[in-house]
C-alpha positions as a LaTeX table, in Angstrom:
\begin{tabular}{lrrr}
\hline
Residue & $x$ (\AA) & $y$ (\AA) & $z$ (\AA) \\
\hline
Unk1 & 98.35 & 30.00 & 117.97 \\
Unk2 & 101.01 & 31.97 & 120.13 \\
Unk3 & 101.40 & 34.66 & 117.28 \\
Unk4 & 97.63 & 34.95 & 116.71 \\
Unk5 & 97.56 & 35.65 & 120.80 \\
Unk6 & 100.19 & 37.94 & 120.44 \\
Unk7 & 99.03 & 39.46 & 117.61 \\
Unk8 & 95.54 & 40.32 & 119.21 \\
Unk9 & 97.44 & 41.44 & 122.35 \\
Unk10 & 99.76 & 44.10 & 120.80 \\
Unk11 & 96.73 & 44.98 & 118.48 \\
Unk12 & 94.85 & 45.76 & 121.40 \\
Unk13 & 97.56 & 47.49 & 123.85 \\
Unk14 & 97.69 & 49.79 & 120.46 \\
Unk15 & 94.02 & 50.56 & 120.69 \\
Unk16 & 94.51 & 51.68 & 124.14 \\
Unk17 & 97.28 & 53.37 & 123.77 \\
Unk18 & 96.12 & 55.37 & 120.71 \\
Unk19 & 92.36 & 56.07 & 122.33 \\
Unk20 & 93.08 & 56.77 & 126.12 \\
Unk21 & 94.73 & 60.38 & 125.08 \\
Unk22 & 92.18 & 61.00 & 123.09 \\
Unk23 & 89.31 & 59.56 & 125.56 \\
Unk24 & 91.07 & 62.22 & 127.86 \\
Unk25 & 91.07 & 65.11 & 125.49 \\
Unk26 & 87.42 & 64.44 & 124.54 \\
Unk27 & 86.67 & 64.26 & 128.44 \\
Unk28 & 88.52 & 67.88 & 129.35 \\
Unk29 & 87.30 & 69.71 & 125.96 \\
Unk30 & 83.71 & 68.38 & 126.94 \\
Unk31 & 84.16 & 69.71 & 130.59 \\
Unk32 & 85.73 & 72.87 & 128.81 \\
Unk33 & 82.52 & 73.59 & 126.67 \\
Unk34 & 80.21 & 72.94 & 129.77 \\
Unk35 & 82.17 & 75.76 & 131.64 \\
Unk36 & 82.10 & 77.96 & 128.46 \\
Unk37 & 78.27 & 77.53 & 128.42 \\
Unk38 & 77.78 & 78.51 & 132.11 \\
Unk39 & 80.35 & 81.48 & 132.06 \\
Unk40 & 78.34 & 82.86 & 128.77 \\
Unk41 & 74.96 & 82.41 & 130.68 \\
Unk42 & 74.96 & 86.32 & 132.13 \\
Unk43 & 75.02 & 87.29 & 128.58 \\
Unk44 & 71.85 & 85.58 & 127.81 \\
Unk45 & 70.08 & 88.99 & 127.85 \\
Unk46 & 72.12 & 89.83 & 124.72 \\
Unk47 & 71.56 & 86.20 & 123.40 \\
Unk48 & 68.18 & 85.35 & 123.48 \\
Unk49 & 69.11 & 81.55 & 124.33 \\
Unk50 & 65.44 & 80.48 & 124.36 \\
Unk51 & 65.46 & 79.78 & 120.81 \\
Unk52 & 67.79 & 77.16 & 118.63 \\
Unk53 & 69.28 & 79.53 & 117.09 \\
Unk54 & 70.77 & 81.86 & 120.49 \\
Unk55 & 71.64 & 77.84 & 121.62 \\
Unk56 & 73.68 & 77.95 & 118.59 \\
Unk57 & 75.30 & 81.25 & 118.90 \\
Unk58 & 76.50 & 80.10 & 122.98 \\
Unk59 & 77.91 & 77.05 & 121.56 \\
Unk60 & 79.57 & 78.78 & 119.10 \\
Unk61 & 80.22 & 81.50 & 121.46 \\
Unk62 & 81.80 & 79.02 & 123.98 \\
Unk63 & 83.45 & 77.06 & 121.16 \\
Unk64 & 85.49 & 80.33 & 120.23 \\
Unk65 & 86.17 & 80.99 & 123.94 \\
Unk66 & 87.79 & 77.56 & 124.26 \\
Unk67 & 89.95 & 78.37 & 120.64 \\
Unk68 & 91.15 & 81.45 & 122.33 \\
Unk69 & 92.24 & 79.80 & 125.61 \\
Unk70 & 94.41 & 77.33 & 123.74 \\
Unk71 & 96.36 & 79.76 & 121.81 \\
Unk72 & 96.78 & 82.18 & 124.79 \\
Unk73 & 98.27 & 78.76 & 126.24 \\
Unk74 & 100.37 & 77.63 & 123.12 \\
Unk75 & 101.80 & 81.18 & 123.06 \\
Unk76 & 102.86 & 81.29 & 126.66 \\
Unk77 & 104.20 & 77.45 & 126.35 \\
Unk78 & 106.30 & 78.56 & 123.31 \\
Unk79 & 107.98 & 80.64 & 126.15 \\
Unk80 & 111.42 & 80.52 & 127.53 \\
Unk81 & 110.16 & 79.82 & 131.05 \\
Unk82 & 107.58 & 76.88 & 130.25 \\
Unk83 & 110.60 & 75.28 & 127.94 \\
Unk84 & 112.60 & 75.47 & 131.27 \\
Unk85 & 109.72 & 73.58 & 132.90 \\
Unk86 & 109.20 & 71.05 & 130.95 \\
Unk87 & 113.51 & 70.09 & 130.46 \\
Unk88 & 113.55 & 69.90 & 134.33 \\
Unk89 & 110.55 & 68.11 & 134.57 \\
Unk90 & 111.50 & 65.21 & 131.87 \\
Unk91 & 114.69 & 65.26 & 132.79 \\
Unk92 & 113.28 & 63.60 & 136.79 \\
Unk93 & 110.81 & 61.80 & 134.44 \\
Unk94 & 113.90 & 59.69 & 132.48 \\
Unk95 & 115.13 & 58.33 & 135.48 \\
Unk96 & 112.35 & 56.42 & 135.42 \\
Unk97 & 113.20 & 53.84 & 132.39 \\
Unk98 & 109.10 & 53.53 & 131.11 \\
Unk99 & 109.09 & 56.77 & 130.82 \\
Unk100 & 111.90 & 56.90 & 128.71 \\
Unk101 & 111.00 & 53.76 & 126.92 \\
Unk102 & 107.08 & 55.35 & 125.85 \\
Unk103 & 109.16 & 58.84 & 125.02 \\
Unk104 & 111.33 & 57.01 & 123.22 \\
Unk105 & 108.50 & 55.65 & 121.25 \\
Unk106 & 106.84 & 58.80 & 121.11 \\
Unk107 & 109.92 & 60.24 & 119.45 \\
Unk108 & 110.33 & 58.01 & 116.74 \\
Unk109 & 106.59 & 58.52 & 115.55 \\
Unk110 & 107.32 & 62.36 & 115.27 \\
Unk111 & 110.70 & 62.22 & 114.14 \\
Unk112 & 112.55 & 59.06 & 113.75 \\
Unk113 & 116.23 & 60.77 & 113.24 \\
Unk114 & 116.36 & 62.32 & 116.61 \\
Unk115 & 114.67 & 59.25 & 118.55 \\
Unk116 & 116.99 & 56.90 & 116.62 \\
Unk117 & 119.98 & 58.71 & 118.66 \\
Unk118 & 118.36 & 59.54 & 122.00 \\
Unk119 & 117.32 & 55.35 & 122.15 \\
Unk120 & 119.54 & 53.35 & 120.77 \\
Unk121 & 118.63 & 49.42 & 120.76 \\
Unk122 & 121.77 & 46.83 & 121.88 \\
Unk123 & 121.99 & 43.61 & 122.19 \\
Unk124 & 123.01 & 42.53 & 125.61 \\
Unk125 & 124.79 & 39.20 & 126.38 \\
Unk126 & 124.31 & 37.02 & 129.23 \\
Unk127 & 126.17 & 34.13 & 129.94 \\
Unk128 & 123.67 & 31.14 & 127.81 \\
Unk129 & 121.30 & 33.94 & 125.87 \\
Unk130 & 121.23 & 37.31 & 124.80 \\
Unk131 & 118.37 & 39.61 & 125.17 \\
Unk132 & 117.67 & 43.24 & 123.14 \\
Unk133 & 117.74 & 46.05 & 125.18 \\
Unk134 & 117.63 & 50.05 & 125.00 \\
Unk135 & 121.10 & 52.11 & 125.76 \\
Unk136 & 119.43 & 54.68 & 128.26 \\
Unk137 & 122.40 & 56.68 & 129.77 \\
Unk138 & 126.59 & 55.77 & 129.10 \\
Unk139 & 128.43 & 57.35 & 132.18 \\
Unk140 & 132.20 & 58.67 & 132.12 \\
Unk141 & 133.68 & 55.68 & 133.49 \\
Unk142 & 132.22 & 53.44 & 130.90 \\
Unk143 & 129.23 & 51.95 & 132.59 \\
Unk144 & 125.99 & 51.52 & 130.22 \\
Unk145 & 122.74 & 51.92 & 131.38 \\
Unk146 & 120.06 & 49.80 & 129.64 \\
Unk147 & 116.64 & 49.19 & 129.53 \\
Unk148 & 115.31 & 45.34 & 129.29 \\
Unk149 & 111.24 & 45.83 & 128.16 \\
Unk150 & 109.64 & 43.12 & 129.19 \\
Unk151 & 106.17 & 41.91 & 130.94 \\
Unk152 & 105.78 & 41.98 & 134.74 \\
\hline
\end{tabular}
């Protein structure tokens, strides 16, 4: 009975964790179009939007607009100054050890290699048990800092 309970738990942490991103990228492309739709209103003389087919063209029109926004954004993230942003940014973020723990698990579902070597699992030993852990930072005087997931 314990796995089944467990087994519906993780199943339905996954479910969460897979839909909330895209609940949130439904929610800001929706608020996207509706901005798209009012900024191509003044241009409803040239569109006659009374008819299905002018609707169609705005949404289309608006649809485009939103395209073009996101590639003017993926070029200037490609950058050298937004790559400097976001290293000093996650660099504060991995102090915090969930953070590293979900980017950790980020990184091995796009490429297992390099997350295999940024988070590497240990087993840590305590004086009656031993617990698995994740090797987060090793300092020069031979100190380990780990990770122990667990619930709250």
């Amino acid at each position: 009975m314990k796995n089944f309970t467990q087994f519906i738990k993780t199943t339905i942490l996954g479910g969460l964790i897979f839909l909330v991103p895209l609940f949130i990228v439904t929610i800001v492309l929706a608020k996207a179009h509706g901005l798209m739709v009012k900024v191509a209103k003044p241009f409803s003389a040239l569109i006659p939007l009374d008819s299905i087919g002018g609707v169609a063209i705005a949404n289309i029109l608006a649809i485009l607009a939103i395209l073009l926004c996101c590639l003017i954004v993926g070029i200037i993230a490609k950058g050298d100054a937004a790559k400097r942003l976001l290293k000093s940014t996650e660099e504060k973020l991995l102090v915090i050890p969930a953070y590293a723990f979900v980017k950790g698990v980020t990184d091995s579902l796009i490429s297992s290699e390099e997350a295999a070597k940024a988070f590497v699992p240990v087993i840590v030993k305590f004086d009656d048990n031993a617990q698995i852990a994740f090797e987060i930072e090793r300092s020069e005087g031979g100190n380990v800092v780990i990770y122990l997931p667990g619930s709250p």
